[in-house]
C-alpha positions as CSV (number, residue, x, y, z in Angstrom):
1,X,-7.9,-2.3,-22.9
2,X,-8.8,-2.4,-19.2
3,X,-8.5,0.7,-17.3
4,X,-8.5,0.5,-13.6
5,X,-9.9,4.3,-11.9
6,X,-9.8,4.3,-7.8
7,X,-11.6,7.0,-6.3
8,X,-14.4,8.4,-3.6
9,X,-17.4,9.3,-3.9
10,X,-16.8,12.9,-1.6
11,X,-13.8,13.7,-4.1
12,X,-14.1,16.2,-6.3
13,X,-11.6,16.0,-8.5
14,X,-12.8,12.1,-8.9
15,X,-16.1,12.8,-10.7
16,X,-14.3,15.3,-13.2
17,X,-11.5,12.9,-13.8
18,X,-14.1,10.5,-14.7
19,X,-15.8,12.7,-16.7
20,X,-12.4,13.6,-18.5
21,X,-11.9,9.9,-18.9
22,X,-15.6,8.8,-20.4
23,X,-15.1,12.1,-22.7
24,X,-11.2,11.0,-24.1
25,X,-12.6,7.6,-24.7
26,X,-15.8,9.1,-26.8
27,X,-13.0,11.3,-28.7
28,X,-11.0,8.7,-29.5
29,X,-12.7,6.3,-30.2
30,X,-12.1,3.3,-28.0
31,X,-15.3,4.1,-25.9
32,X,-16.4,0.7,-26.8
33,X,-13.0,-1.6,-26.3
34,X,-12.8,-0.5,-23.2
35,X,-13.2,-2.6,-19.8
36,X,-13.2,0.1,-16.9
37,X,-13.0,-1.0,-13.5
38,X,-14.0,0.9,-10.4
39,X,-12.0,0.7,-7.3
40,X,-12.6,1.8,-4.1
41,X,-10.7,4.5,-1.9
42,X,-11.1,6.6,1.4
43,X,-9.5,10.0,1.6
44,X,-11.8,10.7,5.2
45,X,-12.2,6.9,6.9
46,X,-12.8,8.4,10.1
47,X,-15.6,10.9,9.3
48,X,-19.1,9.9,10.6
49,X,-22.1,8.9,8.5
50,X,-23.2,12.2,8.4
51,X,-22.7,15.6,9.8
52,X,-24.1,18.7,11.5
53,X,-21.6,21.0,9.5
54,X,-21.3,21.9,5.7
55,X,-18.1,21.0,4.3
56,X,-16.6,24.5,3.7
57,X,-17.0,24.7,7.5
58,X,-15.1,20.6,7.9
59,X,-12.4,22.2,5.2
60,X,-11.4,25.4,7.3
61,X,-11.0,23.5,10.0
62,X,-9.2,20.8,8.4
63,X,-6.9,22.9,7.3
64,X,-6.8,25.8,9.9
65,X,-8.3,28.3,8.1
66,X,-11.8,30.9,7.7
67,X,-15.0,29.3,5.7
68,X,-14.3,32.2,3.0
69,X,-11.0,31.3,2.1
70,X,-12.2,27.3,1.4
71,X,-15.0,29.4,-0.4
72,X,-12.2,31.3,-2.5
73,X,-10.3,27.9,-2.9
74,X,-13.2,26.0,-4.2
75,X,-14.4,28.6,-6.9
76,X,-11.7,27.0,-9.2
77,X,-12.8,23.1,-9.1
78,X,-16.7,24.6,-9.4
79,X,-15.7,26.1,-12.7
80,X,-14.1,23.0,-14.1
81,X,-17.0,21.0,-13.2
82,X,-19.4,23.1,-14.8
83,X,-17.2,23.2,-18.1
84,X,-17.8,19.4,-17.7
85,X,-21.7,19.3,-17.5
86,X,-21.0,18.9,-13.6
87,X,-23.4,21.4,-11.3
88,X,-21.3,21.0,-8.2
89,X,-23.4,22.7,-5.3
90,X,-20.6,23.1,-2.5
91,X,-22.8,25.0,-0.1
92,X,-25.4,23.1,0.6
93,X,-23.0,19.7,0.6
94,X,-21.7,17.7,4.3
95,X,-19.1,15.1,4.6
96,X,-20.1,11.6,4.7
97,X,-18.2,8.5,5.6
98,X,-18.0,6.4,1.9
99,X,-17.4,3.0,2.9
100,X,-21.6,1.9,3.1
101,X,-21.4,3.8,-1.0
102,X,-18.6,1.7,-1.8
103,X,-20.0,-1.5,-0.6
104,X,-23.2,-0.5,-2.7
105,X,-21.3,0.3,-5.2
106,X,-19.2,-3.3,-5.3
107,X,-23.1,-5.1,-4.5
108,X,-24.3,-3.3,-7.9
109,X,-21.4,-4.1,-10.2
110,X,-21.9,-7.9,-9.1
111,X,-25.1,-7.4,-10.5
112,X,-24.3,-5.8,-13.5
113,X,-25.3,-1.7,-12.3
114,X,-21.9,-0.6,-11.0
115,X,-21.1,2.1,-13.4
116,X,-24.9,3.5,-13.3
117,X,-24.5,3.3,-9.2
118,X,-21.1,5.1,-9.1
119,X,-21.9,7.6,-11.4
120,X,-25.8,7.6,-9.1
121,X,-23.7,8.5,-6.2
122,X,-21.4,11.1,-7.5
123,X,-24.4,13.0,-9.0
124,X,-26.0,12.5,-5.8
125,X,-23.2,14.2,-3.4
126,X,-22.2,16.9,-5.5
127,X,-25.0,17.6,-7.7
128,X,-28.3,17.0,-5.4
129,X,-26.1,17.1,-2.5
130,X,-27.5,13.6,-0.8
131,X,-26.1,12.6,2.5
132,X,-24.7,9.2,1.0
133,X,-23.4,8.2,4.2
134,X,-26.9,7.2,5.6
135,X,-28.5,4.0,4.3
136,X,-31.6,4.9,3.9
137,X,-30.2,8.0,1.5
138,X,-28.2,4.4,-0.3
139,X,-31.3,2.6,-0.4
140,X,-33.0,4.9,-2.3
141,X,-30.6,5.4,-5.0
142,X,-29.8,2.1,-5.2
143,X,-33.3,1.7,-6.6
144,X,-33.1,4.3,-8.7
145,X,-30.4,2.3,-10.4
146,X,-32.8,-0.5,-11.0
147,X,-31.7,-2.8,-7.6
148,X,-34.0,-4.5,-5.5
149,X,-34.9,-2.6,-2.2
150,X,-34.5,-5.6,0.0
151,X,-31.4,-6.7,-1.4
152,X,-29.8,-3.3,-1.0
153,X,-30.9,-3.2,2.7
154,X,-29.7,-6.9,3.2
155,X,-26.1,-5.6,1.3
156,X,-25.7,-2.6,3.6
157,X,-27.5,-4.4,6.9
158,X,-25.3,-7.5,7.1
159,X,-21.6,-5.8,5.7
160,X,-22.0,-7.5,2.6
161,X,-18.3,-6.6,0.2
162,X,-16.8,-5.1,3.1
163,X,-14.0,-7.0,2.3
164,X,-13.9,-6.3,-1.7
165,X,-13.6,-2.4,-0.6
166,X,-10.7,-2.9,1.8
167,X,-9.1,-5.3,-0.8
168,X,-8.7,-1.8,-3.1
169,X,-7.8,0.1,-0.2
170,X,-5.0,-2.5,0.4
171,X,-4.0,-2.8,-3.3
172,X,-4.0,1.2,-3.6
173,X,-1.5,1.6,-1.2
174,X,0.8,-1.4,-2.3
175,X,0.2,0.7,-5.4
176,X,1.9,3.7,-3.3
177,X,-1.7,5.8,-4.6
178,X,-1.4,8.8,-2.2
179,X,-4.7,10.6,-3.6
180,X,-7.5,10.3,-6.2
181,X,-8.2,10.1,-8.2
182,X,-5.6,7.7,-9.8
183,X,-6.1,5.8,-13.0
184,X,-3.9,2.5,-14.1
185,X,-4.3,1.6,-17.9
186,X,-3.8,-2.0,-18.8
187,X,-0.9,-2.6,-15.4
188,X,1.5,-0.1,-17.9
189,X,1.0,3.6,-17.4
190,X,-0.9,5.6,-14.6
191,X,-2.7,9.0,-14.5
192,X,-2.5,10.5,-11.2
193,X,-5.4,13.2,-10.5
194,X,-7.9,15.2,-12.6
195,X,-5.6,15.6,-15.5
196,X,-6.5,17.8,-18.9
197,X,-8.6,15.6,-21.5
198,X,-5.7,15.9,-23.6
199,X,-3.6,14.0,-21.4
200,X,-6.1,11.2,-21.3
201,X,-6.0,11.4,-25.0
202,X,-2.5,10.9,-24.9
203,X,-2.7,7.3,-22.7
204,X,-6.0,6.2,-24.1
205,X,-4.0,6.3,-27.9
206,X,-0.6,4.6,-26.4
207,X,-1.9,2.4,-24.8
208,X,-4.3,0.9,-27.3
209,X,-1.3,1.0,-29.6
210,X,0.5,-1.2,-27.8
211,X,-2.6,-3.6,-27.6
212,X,-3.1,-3.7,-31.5
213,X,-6.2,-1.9,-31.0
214,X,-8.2,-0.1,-33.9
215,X,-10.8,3.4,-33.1
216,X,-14.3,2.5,-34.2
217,X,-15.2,3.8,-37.2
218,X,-17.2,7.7,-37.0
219,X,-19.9,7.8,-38.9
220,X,-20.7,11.2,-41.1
221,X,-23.4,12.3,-42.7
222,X,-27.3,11.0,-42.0
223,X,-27.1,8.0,-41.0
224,X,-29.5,5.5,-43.6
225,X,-30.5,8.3,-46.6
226,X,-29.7,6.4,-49.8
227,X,-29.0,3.0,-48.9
228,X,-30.1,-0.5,-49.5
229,X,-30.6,-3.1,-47.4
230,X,-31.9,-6.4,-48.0
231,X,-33.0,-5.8,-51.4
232,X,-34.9,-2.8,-50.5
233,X,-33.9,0.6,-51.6
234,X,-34.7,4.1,-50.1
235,X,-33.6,7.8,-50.5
């Protein structure tokens, strides 16, 4: 089963669908039949690397109205996160302009890292509230993923997979994706947004269905007490 998940790294509806996601799979079963491929998506291509004001300040005035309000708005998505494991910190958090995390990102899954360096720079936004729009801020958690230092510098110095991120950019929108985060499972069924693990459930189980797939087997009980192996025997 491939499954096919375009999002940002400033989205935060993107790291609990993707929490949502990894947890249906686990529940299910299928965790380990699965191919998941991460695509890249802007929702703010204009903003700059970094910025002087915190985002509840950028979302009042995105949206013409009073830093308390966005405060009000947000309490709802901070209480889903947490019920995920997720510690968003909204207060101390600052736009960033994504496309140097994406091209990271696309550098680390050509070397094999690209799920520990997406889920790096979620955690690092939203959690630890790194400004992921700077490169030395990439850099550094780019090697904390296990990539070489001059490599990453080289990626993000010389616009290195500039042209992979567009490429999803261009494919979302022929796609008609008007928001993340937006899932497609196997080029059959899509999930648009965030939705209730239940729902992810739901398309994980149809859709592996349809592929002739079977759940791994869930082990219960301790695992090795009274069992023989090799002509050895132990309680």
């Amino acid at each position: 089963m491939k499954i096919e998940i375009w999002s940002d790294y400033v989205c935060p509806f993107c790291y609990i669908g993707k929490r949502e996601l990894e947890n249906a799979l686990e529940k299910t079963g299928y965790k380990d039949q699965v191919e998941v491929e991460l695509k890249s998506y802007q929702l703010s291509p204009d903003s700059p690397a970094t910025s002087e004001i915190g985002v509840y300040e950028a979302l009042a005035k995105k949206y013409g109205t009073t830093v308390e309000q966005m405060k009000v708005q947000s309490e709802g998505i901070i209480a889903r996160a947490a019920s995920l494991g997720l510690d968003y910190h909204y207060e101390n958090m600052k736009p960033a302009n994504t496309f140097k995390a994406h091209r990271l990102a696309k550098y680390a899954d050509s070397v094999g890292k690209g799920a520990e360096m997406s889920e790096r720079l979620l955690k690092a936004y939203f959690n630890e509230n790194k400004e992921i729009g700077l490169t030395e801020e990439l850099v550094d958690l780019g090697v904390e993923v296990g990539l070489e230092r001059q490599a990453i510098e080289d990626v993000l110095n010389d616009g290195s997979f500039a042209d992979d991120v567009l490429s999803d950019i261009q494919k979302a929108s022929e796609l008609g994706v008007r928001g993340v985060p937006f899932f497609v499972f196997d080029n059959k069924y899509a999930i648009s947004g965030a939705q209730p693990g239940e729902v992810f459930e739901k398309a994980v189980r149809q859709v592996a269905k349809e592929a002739g797939l079977r759940p791994s087997l869930k082990m219960m009980g301790q695992d090795g007490t009274g069992i023989c192996t090799d002509g050895k025997c132990e309680l």
